[in-house]
BAVEX-713189 format. One line per 2 residues: number of its first residue (from 0); their letters; for each residue x, y negated, z negated of C-alpha. Coordinates in pm, 1 decimal. Layout:
N
NUM) A) X Y Z | ...
END
This chain:
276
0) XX) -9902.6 -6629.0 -13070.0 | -10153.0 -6907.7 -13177.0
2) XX) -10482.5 -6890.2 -13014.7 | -10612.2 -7229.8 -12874.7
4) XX) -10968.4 -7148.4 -12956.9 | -11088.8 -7479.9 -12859.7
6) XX) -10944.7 -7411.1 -12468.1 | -11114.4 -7107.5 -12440.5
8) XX) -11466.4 -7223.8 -12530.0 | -11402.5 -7552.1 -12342.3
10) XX) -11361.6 -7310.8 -12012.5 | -11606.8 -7090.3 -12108.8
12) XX) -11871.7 -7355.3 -12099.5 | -11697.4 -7577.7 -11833.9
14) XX) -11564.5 -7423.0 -11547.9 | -11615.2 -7098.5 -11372.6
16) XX) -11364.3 -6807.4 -11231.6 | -11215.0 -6870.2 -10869.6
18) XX) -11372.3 -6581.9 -10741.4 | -11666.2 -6530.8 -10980.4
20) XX) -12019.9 -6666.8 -11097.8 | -11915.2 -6644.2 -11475.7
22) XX) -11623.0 -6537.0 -11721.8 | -11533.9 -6198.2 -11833.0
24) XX) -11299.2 -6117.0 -12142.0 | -11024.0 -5961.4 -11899.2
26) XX) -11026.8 -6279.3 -11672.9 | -11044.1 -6535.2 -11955.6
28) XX) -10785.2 -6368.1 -12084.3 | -10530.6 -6365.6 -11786.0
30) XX) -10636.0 -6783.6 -11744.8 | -10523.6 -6835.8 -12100.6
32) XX) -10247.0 -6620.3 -12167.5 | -10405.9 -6400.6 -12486.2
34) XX) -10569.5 -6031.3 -12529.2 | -10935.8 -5992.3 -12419.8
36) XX) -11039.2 -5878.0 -12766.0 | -10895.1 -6224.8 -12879.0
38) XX) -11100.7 -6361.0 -12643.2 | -11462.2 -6161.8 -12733.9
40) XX) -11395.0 -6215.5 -13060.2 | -11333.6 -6661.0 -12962.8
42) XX) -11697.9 -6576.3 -12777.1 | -11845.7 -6412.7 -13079.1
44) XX) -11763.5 -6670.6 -13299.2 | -11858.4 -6942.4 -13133.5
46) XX) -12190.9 -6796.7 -13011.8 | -12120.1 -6774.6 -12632.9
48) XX) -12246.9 -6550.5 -12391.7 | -12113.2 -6572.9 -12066.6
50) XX) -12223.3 -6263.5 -11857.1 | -12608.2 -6362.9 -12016.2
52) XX) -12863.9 -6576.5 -11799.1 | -13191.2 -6707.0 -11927.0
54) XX) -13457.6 -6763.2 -11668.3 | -13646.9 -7084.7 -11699.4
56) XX) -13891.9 -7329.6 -11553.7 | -13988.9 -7700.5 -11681.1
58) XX) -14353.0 -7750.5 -11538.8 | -14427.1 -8022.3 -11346.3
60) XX) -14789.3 -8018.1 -11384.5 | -14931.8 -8344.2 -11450.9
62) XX) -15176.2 -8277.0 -11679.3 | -14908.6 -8089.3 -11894.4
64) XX) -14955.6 -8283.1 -12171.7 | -15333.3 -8286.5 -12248.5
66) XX) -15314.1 -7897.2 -12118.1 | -15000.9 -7831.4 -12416.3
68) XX) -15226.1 -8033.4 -12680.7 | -15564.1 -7854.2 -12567.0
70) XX) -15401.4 -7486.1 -12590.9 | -15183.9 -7511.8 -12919.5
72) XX) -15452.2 -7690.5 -13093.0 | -15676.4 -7380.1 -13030.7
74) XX) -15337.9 -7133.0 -13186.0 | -15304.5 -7369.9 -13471.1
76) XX) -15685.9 -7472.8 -13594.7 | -15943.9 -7203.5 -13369.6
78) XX) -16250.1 -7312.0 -13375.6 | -16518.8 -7169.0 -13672.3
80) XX) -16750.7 -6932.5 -13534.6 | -16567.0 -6855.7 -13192.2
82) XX) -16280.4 -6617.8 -13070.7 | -15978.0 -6741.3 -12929.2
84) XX) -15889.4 -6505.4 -12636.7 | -15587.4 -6451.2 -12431.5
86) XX) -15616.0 -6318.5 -12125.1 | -15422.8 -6206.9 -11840.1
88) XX) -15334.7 -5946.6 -11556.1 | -15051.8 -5712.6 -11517.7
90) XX) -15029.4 -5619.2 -11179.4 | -14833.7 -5339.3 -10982.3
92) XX) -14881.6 -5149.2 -11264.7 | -14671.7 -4837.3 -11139.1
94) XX) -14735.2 -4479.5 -11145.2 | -14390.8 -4308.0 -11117.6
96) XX) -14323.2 -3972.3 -11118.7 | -13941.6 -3880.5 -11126.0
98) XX) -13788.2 -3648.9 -10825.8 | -13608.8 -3455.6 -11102.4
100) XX) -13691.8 -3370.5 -11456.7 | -13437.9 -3559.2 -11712.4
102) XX) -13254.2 -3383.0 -12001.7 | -13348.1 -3510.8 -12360.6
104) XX) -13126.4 -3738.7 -12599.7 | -12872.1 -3520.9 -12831.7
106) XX) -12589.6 -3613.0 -12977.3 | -12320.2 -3767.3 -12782.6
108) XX) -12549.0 -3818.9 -12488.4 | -12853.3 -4100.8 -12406.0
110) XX) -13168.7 -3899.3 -12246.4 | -13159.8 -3947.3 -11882.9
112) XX) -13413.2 -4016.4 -11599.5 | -13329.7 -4000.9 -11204.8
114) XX) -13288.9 -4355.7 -11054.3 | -13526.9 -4228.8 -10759.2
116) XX) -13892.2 -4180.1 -10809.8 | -14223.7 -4095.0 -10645.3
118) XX) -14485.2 -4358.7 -10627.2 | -14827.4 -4196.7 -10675.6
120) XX) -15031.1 -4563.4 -10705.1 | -15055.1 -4881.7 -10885.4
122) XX) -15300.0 -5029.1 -11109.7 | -15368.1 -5314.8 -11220.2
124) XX) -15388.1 -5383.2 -11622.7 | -15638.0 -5677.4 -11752.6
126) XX) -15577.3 -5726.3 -12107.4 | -15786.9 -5999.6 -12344.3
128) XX) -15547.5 -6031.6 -12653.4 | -15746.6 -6177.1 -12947.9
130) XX) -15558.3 -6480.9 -13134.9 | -15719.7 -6382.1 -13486.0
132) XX) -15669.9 -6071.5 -13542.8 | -15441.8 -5872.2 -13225.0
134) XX) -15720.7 -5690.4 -13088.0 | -15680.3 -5585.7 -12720.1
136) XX) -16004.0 -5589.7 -12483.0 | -15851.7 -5449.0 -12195.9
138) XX) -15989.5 -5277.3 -11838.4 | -15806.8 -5106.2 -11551.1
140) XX) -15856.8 -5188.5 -11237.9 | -15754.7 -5084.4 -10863.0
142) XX) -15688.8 -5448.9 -10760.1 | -15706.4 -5793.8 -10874.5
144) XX) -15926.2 -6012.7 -10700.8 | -16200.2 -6241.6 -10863.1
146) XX) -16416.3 -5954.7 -10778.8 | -16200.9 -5725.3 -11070.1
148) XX) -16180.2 -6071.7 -11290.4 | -16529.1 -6116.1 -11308.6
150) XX) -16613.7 -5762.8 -11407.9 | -16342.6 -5837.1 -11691.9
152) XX) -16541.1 -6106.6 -11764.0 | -16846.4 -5925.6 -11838.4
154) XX) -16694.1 -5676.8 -12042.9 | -16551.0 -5942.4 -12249.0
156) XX) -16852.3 -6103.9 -12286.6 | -17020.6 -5741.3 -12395.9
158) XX) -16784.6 -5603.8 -12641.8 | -16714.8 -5955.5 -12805.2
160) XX) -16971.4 -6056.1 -13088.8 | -17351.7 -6255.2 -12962.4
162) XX) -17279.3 -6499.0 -13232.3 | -16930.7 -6616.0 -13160.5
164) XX) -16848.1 -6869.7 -12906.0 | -16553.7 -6793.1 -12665.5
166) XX) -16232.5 -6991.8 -12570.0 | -16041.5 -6777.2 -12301.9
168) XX) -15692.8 -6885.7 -12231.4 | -15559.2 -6817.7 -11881.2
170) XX) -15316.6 -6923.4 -11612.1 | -15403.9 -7065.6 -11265.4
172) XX) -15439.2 -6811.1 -11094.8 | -15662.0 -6874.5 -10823.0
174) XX) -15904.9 -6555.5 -10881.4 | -15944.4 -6724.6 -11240.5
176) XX) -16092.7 -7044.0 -11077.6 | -16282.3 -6888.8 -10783.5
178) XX) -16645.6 -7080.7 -10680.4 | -16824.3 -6710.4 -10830.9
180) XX) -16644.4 -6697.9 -11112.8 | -16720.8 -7080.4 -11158.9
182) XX) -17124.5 -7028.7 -11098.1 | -17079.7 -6742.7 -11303.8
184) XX) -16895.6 -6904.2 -11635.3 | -17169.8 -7221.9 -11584.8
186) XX) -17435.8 -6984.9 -11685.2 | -17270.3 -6882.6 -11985.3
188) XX) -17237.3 -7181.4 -12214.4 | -17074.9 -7022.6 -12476.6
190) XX) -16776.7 -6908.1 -12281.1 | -16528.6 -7193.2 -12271.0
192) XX) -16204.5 -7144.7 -12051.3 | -15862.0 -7305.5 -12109.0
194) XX) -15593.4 -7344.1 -11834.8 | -15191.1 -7309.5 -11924.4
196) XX) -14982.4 -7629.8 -11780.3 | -14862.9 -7490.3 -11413.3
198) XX) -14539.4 -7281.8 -11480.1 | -14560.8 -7265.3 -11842.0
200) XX) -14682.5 -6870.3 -11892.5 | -14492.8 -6874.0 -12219.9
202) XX) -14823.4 -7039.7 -12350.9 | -14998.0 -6739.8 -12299.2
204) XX) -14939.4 -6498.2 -12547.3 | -15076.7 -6168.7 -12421.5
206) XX) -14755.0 -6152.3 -12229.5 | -14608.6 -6028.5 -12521.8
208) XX) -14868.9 -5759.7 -12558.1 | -14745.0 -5746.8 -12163.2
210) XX) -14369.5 -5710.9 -12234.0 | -14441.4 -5496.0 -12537.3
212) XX) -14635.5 -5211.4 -12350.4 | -14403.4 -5186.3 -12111.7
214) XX) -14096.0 -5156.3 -12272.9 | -14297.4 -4923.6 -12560.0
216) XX) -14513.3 -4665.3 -12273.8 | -14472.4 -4744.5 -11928.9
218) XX) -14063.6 -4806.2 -11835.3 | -13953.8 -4446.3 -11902.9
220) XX) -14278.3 -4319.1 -11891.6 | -14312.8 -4054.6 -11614.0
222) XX) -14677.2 -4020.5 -11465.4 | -14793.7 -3761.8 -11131.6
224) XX) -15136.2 -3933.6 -11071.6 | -15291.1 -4284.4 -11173.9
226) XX) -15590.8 -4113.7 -11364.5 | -15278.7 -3997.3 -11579.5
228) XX) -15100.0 -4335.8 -11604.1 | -15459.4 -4514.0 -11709.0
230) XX) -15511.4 -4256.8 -11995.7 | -15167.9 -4370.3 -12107.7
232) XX) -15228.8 -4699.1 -12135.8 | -15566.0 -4668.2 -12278.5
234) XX) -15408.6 -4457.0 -12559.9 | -15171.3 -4687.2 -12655.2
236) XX) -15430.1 -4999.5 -12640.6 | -15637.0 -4711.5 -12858.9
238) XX) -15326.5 -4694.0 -13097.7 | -15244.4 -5076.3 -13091.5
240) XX) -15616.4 -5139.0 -13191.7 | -15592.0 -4893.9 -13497.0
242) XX) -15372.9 -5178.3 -13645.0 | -15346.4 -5498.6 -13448.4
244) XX) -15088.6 -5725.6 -13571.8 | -15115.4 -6112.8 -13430.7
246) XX) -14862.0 -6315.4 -13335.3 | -14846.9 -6636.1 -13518.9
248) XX) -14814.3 -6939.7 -13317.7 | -14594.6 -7182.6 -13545.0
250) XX) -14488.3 -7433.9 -13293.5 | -14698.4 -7774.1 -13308.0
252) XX) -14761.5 -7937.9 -12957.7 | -14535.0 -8257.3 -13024.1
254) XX) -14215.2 -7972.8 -13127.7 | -14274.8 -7805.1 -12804.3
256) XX) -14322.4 -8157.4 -12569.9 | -13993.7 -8314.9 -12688.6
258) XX) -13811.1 -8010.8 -12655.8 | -13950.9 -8060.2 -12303.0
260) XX) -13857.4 -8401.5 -12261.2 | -13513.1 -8325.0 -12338.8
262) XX) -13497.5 -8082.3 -12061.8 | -13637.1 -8322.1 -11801.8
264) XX) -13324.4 -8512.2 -11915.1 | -13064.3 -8295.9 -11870.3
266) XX) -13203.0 -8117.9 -11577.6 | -13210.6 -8543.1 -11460.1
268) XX) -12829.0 -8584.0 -11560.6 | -12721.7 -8302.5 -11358.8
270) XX) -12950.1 -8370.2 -11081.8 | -12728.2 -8770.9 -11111.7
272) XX) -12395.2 -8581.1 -11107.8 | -12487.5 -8340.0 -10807.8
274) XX) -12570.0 -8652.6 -10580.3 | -12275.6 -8868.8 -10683.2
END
């Protein structure tokens, strides 16, 4: 039986199931009439995806443009003599303890954890990620108020050489713009801070140092007090510092604004087709 390769990508990417949000090989299979490995291997070919969904979020801020510029052109060309930080918050920062212990990985078998847990407090995780080199500055604290920020602040400013002026990269977050921190930051000339476009996080790249300790220490780790779960994640900052690795920015600011632009339009075109 010839496969009409063409059909199945066209209602891959086109339509939708009757009684579904997306396409699986089984029902694509039944709509056109072939095997479901025909069909997965149609999908693999042509690149598609369908039971994958990419969160996403064009920013509407209007200063996005001078804010994109302003933030790459400190990734691409940092300034002599200064540090180019990025810095951030985790919150929630879990300590979980599972109800029962799990039975190691052999062969055969994945480890396993219980899917219930005991929640013996949160912490929150402040992290400065230099641009240079990877080195993480980074504090614990209980909560995350500008209170917590500005004591972040200071140990920045402590720990990061007298001689060096510093450009901190952060989101909006209001504790990052409160009037104390403001008085605070206008008595320190040589710390310079640089906002990320509203909804545009991705900027930011101690997020990665974010996603990386999480999926590396903290998702299957299994902790019975916070004192325990902070030592954790000092060690690993401990261990990460031993032999930082940065991550190279290679996008310039005009790349990343007409990639934008073409968003805005489609997003536009389908916001045309929903009215009409």
């Amino acid at each position: 039986m010839k496969v009409d390769a063409a059909q199945i990508v066209r209602l891959t990417t086109q339509t939708l199931p009757a009684n579904a949000t997306q396409w699986s090989t089984r029902s694509m299979a039944a709509q056109v009439g072939v095997s479901d490995t025909t069909v997965l291997r149609v999908w693999r070919q042509h690149g598609l995806k369908p039971h994958r969904v990419r969160g996403f979020k064009v920013s509407r801020d209007p200063q996005f443009v001078e804010k994109l510029e302003d933030i790459v052109g400190l990734y691409m060309s940092p300034p002599d003599h200064a540090l180019v930080l990025w810095c951030d918050e985790k919150t929630q920062v879990q300590a979980l303890d599972r109800t029962q212990p799990g039975l190691p990985m052999k062969k055969g078998r994945a480890a396993t954890m219980t899917h219930d847990y005991k929640l013996n407090g949160t912490r929150t995780l402040f992290a400065a990620l230099n641009v240079l080199d990877g080195q993480v500055i980074a504090q614990c604290q209980q909560r995350h108020r500008h209170i917590e920020w500005l004591k972040f602040l200071r140990q920045i400013e402590r720990e990061a050489p007298a001689d060096k002026e510093l450009h901190l990269i952060a989101d909006n977050y209001a504790t990052h713009k409160h009037p104390a921190v403001q008085r605070w930051l206008a008595k320190r000339p040589r710390i310079h801070m640089h906002f990320t476009p509203t909804s545009a996080s991705w900027l930011n790249m101690v997020e990665r140092f974010f996603r990386d300790i999480t999926v590396e220490r903290l998702r299957r780790g299994v902790f019975t007090s916070v004192p325990e779960l902070v030592a954790a994640i000092d060690d690993y900052i401990a261990h990460h510092n031993t032999n930082p690795k940065p991550f190279i920015w290679t996008k310039s600011a005009r790349d990343i604004l007409q990639k934008v632009i073409r968003a805005n339009s489609r997003l536009s075109s389908k916001q045309n087709e929903a009215l009409h």
